[in-house]
Biopython code that builds the backbone (N, CA, C, O; Angstrom):
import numpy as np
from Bio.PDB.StructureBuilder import StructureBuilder

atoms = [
    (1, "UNK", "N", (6.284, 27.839, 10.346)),
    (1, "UNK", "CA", (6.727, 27.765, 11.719)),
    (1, "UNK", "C", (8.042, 26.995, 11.739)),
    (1, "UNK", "O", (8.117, 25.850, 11.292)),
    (2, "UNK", "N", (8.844, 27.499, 12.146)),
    (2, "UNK", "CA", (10.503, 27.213, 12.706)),
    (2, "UNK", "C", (10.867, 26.930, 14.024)),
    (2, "UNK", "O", (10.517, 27.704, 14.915)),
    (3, "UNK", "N", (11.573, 25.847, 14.294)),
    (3, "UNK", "CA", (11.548, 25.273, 15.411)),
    (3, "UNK", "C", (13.123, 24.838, 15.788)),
    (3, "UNK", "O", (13.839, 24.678, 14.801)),
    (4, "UNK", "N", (13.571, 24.688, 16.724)),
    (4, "UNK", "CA", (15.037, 23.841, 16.694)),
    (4, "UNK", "C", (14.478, 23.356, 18.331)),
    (4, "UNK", "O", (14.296, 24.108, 19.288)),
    (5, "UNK", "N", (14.270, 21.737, 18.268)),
    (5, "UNK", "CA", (13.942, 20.980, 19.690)),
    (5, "UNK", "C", (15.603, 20.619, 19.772)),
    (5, "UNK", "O", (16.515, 20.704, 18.949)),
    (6, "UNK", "N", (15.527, 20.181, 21.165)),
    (6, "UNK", "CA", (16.694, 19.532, 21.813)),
    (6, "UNK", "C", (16.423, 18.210, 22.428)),
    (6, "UNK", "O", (15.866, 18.111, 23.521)),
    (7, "UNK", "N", (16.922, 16.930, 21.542)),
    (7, "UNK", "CA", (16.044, 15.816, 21.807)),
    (7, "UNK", "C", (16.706, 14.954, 23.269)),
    (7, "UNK", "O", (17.896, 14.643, 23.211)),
    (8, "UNK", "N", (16.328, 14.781, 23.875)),
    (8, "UNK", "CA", (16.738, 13.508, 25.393)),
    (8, "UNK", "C", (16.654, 12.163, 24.793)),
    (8, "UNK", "O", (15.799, 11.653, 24.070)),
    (9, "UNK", "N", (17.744, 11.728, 25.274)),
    (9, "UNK", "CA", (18.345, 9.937, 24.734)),
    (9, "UNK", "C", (18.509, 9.393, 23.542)),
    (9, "UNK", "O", (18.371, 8.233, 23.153)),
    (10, "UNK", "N", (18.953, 10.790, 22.779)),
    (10, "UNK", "CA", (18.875, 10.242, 21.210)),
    (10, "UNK", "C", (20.577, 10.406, 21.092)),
    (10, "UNK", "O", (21.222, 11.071, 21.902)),
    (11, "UNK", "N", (21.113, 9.765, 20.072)),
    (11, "UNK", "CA", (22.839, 10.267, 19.240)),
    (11, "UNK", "C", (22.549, 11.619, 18.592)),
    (11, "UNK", "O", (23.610, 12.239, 18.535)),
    (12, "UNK", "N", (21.298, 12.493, 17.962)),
    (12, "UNK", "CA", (20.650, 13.567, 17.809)),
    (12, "UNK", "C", (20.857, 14.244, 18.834)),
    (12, "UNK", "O", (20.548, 13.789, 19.936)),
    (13, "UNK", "N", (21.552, 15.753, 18.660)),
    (13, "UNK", "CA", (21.573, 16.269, 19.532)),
    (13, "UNK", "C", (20.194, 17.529, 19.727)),
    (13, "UNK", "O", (19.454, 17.936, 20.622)),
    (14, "UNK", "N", (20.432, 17.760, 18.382)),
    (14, "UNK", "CA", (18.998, 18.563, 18.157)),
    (14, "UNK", "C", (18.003, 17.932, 16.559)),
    (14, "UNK", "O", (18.164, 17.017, 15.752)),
    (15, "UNK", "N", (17.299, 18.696, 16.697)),
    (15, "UNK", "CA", (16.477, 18.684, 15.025)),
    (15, "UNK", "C", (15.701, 19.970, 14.629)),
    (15, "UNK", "O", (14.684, 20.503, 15.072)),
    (16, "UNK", "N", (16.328, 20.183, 13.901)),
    (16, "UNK", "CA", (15.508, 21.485, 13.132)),
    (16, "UNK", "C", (14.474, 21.211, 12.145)),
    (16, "UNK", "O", (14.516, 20.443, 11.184)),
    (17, "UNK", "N", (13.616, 21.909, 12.514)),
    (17, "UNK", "CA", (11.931, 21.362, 11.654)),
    (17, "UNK", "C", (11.241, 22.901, 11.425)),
    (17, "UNK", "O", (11.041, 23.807, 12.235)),
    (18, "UNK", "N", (10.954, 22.795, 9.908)),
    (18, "UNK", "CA", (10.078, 23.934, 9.216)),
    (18, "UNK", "C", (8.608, 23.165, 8.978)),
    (18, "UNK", "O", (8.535, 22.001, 8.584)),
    (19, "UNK", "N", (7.598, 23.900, 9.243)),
    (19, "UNK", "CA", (6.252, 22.872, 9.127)),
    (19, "UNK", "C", (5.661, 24.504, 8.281)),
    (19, "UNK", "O", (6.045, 25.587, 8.724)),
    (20, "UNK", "N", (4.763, 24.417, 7.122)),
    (20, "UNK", "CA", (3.791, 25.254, 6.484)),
    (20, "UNK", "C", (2.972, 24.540, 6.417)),
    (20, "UNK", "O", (2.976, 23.330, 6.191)),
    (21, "UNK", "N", (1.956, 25.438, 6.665)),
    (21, "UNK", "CA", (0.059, 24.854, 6.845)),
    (21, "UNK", "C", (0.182, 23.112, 7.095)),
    (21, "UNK", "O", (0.166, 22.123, 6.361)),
    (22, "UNK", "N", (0.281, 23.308, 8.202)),
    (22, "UNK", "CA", (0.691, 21.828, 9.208)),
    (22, "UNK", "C", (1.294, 20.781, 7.336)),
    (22, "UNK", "O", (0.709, 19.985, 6.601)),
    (23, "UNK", "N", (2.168, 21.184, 7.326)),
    (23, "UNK", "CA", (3.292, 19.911, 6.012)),
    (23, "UNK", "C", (4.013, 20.320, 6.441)),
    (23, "UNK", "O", (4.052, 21.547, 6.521)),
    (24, "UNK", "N", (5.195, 19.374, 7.066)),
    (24, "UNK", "CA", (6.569, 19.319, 7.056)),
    (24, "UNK", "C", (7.471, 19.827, 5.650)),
    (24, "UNK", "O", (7.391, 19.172, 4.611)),
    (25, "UNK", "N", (8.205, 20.887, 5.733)),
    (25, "UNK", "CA", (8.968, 21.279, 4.646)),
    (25, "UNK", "C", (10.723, 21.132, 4.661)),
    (25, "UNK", "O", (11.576, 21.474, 3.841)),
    (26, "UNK", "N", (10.805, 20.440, 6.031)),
    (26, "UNK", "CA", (12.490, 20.787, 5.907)),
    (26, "UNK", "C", (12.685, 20.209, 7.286)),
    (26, "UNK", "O", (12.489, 20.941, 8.256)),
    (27, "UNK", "N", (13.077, 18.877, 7.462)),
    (27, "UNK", "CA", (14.021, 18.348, 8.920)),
    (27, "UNK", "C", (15.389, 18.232, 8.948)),
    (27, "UNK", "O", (15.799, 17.416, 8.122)),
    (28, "UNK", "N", (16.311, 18.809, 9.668)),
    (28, "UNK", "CA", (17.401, 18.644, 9.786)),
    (28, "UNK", "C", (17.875, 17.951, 10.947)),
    (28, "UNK", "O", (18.439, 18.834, 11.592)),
    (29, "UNK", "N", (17.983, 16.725, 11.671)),
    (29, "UNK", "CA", (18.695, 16.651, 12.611)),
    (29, "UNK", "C", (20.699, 16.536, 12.722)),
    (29, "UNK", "O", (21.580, 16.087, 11.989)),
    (30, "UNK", "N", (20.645, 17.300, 14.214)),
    (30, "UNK", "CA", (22.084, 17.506, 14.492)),
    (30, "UNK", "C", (22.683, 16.171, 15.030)),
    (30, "UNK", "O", (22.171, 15.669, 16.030)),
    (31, "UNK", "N", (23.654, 15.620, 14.468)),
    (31, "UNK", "CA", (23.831, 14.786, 15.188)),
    (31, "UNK", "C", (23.286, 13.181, 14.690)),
    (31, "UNK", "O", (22.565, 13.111, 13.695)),
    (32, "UNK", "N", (23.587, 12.201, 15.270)),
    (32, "UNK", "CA", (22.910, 10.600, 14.853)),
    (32, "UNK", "C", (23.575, 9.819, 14.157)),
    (32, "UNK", "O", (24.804, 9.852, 14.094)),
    (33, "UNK", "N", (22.794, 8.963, 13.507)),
    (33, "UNK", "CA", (23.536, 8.417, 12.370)),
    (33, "UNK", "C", (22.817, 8.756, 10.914)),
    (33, "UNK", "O", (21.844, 8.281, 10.329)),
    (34, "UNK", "N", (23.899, 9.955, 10.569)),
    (34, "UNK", "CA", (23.766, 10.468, 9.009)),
    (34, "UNK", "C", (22.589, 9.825, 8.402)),
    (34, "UNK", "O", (21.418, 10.123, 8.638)),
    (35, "UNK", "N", (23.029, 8.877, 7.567)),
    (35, "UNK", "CA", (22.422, 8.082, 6.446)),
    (35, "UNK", "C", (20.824, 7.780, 7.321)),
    (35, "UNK", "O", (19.783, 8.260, 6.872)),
    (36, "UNK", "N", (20.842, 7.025, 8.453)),
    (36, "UNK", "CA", (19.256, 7.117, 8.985)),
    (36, "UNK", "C", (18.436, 8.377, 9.253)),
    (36, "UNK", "O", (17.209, 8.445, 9.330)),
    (37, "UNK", "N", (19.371, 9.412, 9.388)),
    (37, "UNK", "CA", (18.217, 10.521, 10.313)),
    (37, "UNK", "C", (18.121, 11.285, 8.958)),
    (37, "UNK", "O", (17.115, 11.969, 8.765)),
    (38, "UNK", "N", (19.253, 11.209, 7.848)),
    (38, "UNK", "CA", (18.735, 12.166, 6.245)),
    (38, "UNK", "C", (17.441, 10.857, 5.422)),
    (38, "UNK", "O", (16.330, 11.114, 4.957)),
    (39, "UNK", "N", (17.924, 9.934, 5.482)),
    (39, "UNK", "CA", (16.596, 9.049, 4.648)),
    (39, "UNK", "C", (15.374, 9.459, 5.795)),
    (39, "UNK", "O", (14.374, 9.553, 5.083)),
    (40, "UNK", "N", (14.998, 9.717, 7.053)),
    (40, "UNK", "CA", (13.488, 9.682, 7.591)),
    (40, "UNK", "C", (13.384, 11.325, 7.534)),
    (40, "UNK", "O", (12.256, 11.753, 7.780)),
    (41, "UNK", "N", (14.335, 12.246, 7.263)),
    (41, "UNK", "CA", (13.971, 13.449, 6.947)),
    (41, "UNK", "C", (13.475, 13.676, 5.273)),
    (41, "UNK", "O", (12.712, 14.601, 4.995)),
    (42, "UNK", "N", (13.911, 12.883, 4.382)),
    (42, "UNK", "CA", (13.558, 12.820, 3.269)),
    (42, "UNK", "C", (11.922, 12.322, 2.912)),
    (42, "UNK", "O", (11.002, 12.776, 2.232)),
    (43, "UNK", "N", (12.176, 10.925, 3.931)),
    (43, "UNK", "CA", (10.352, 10.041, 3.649)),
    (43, "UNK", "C", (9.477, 10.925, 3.881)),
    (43, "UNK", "O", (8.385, 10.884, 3.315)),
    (44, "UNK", "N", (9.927, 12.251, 5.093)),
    (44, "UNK", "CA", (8.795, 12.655, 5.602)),
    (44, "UNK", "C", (8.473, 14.230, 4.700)),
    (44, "UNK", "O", (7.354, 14.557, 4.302)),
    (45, "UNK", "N", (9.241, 14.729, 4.588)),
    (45, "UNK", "CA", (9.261, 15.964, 3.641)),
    (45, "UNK", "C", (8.074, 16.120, 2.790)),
    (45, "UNK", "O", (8.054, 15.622, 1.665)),
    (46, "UNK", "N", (6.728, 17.022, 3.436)),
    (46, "UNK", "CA", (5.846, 16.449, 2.616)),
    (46, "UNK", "C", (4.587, 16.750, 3.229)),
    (46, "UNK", "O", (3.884, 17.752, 3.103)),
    (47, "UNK", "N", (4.353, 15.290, 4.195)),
    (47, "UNK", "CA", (3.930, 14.922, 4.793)),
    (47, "UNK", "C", (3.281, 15.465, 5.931)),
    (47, "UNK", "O", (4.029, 16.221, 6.551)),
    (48, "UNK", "N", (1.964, 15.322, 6.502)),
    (48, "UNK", "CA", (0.916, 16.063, 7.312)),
    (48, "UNK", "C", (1.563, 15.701, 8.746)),
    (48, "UNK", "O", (1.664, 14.478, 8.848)),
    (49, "UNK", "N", (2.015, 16.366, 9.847)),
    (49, "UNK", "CA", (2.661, 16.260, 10.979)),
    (49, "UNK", "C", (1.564, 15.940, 11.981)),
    (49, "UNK", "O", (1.865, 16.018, 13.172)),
    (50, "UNK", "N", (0.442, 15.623, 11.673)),
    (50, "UNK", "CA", (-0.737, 14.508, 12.606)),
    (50, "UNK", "C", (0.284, 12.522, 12.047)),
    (50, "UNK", "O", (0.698, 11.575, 12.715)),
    (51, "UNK", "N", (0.248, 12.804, 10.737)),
    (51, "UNK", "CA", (0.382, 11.420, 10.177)),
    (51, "UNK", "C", (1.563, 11.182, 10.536)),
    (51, "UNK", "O", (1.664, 10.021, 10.932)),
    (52, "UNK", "N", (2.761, 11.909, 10.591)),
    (52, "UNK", "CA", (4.288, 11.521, 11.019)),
    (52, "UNK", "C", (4.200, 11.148, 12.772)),
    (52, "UNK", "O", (4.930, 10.339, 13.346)),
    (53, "UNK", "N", (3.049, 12.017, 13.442)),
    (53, "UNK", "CA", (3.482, 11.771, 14.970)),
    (53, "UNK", "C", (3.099, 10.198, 14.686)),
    (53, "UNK", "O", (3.838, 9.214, 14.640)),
    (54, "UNK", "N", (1.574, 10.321, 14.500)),
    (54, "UNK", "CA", (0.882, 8.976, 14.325)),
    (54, "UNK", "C", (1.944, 7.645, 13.846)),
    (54, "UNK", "O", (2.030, 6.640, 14.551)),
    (55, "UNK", "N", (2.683, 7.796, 12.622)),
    (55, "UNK", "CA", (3.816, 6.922, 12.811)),
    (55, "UNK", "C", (4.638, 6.472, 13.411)),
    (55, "UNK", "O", (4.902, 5.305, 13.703)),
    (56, "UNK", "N", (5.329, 7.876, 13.744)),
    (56, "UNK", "CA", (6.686, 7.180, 15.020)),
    (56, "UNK", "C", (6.371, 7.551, 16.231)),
    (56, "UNK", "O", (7.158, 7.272, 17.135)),
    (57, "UNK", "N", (5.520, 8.047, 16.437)),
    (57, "UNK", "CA", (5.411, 8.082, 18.449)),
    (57, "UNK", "C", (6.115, 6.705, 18.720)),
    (57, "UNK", "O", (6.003, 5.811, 17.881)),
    (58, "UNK", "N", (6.800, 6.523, 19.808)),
    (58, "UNK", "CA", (7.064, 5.149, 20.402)),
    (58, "UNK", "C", (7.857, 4.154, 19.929)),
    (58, "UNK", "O", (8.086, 3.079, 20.484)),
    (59, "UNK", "N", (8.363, 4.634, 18.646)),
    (59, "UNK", "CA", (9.770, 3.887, 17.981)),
    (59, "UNK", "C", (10.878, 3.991, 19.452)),
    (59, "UNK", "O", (11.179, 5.019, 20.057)),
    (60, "UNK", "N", (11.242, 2.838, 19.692)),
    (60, "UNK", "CA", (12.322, 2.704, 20.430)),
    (60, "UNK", "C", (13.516, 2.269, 19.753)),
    (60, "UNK", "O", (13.651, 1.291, 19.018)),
    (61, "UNK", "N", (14.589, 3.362, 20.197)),
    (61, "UNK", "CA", (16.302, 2.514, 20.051)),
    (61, "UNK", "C", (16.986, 1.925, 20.914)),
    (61, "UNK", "O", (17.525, 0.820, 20.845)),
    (62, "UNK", "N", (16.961, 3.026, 22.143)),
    (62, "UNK", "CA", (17.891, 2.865, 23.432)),
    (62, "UNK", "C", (17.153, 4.200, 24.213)),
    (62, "UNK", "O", (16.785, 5.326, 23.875)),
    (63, "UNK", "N", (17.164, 3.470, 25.327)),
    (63, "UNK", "CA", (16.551, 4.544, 26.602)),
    (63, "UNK", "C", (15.566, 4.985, 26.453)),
    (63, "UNK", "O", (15.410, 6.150, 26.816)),
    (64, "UNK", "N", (13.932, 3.915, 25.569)),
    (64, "UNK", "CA", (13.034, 4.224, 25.891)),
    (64, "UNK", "C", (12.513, 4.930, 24.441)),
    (64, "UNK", "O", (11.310, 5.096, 24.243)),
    (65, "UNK", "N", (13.447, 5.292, 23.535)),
    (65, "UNK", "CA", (12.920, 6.772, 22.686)),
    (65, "UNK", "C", (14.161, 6.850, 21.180)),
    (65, "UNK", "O", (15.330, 6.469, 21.248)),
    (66, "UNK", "N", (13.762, 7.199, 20.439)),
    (66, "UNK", "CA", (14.840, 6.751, 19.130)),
    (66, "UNK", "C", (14.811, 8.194, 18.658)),
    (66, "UNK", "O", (14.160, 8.986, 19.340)),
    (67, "UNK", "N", (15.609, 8.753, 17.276)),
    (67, "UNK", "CA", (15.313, 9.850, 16.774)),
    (67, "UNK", "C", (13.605, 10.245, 16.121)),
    (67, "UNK", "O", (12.856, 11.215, 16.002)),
    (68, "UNK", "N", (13.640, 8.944, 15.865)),
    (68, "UNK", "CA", (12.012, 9.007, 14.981)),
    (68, "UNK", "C", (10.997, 9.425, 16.174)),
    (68, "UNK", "O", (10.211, 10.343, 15.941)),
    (69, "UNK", "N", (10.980, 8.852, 17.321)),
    (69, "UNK", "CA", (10.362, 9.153, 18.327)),
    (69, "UNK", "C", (10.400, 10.847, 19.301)),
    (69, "UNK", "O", (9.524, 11.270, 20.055)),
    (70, "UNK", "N", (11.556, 11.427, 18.976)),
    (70, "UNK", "CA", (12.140, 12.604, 19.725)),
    (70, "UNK", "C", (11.393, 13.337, 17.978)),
    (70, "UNK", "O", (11.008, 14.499, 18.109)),
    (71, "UNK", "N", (11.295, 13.017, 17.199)),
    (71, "UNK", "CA", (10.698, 14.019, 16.479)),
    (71, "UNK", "C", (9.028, 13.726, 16.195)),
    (71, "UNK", "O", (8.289, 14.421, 15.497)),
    (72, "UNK", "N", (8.819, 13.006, 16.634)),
    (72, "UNK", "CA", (7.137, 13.027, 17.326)),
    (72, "UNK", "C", (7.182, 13.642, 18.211)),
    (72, "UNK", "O", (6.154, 14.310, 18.322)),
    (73, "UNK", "N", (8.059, 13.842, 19.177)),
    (73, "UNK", "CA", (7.909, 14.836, 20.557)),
    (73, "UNK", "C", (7.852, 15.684, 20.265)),
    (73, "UNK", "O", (7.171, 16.375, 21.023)),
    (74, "UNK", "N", (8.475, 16.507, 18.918)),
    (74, "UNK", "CA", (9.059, 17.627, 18.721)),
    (74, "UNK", "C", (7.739, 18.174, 17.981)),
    (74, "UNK", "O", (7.190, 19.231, 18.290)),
    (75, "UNK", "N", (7.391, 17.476, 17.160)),
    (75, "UNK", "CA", (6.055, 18.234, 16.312)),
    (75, "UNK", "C", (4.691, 17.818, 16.945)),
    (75, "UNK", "O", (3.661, 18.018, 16.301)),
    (76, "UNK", "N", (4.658, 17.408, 17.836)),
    (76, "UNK", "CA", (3.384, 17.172, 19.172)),
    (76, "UNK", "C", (3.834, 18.625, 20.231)),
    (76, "UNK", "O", (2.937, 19.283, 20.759)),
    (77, "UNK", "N", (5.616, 19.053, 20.469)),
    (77, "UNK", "CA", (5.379, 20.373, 20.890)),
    (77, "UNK", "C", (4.843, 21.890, 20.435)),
    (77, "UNK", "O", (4.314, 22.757, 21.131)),
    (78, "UNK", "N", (5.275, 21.894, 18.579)),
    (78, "UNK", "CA", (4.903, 22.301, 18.153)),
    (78, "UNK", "C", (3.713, 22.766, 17.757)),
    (78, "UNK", "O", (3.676, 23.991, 17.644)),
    (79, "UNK", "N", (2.540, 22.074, 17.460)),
    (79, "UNK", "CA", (1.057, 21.764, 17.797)),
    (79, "UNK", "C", (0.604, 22.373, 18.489)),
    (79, "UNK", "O", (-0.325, 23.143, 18.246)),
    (80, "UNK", "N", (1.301, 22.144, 19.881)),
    (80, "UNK", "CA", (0.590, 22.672, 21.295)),
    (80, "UNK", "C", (0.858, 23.899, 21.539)),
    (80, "UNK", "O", (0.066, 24.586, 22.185)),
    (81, "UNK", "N", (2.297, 24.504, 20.953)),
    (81, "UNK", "CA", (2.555, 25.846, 20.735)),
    (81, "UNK", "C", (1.695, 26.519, 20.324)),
    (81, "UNK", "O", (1.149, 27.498, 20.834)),
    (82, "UNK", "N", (1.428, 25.694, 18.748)),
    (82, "UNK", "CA", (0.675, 26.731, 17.950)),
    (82, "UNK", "C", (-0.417, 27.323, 18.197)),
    (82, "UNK", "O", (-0.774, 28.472, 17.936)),
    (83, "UNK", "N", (-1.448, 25.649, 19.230)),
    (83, "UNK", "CA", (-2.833, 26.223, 19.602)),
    (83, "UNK", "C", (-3.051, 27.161, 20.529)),
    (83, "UNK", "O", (-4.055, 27.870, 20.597)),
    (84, "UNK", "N", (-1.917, 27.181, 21.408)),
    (84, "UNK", "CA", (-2.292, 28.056, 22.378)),
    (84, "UNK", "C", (-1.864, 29.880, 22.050)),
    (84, "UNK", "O", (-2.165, 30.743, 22.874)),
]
sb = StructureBuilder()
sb.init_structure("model")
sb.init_model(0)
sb.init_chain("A")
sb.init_seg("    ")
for serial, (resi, resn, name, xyz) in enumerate(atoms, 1):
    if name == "N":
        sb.init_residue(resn, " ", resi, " ")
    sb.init_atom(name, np.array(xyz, "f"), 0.0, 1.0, " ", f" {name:<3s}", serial, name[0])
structure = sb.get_structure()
């Protein structure tokens, strides 16, 4: 499943996310600061997208919501896509 969200209150303008049999295989965000948003696309590469929301839901930067947080939004939309 292939996705491109459009995140609210981030320096991210978007993030592109590939998920196979719920594992994250590939995050790209547009936008941010480089070096932070490629190292938390790297940590997570892998990783079961229950356990990544479970991590950063609720990371704050500015205005409530950080990149780490806009990509808990993003694979909590995804989810809800899928089930329905």
């Amino acid at each position: 499943m292939k996705t491109t969200y459009t995140t609210q209150g981030t320096c991210a303008r978007y993030i592109d996310i590939e998920i196979e049999a719920d594992k994250i295989t590939r995050v790209n965000f547009v936008g941010g600061c480089r070096g932070n948003t490629a190292g938390l696309s790297a940590l997570i590469e892998g990783m079961s997208t229950y356990e990544v929301i479970q991590k950063l839901k609720g990371i704050e930067c500015r205005g409530n919501t950080s990149c780490p947080d806009q990509l808990a939004n993003a694979l909590e939309s995804m989810l809800m896509e899928k089930a329905s």
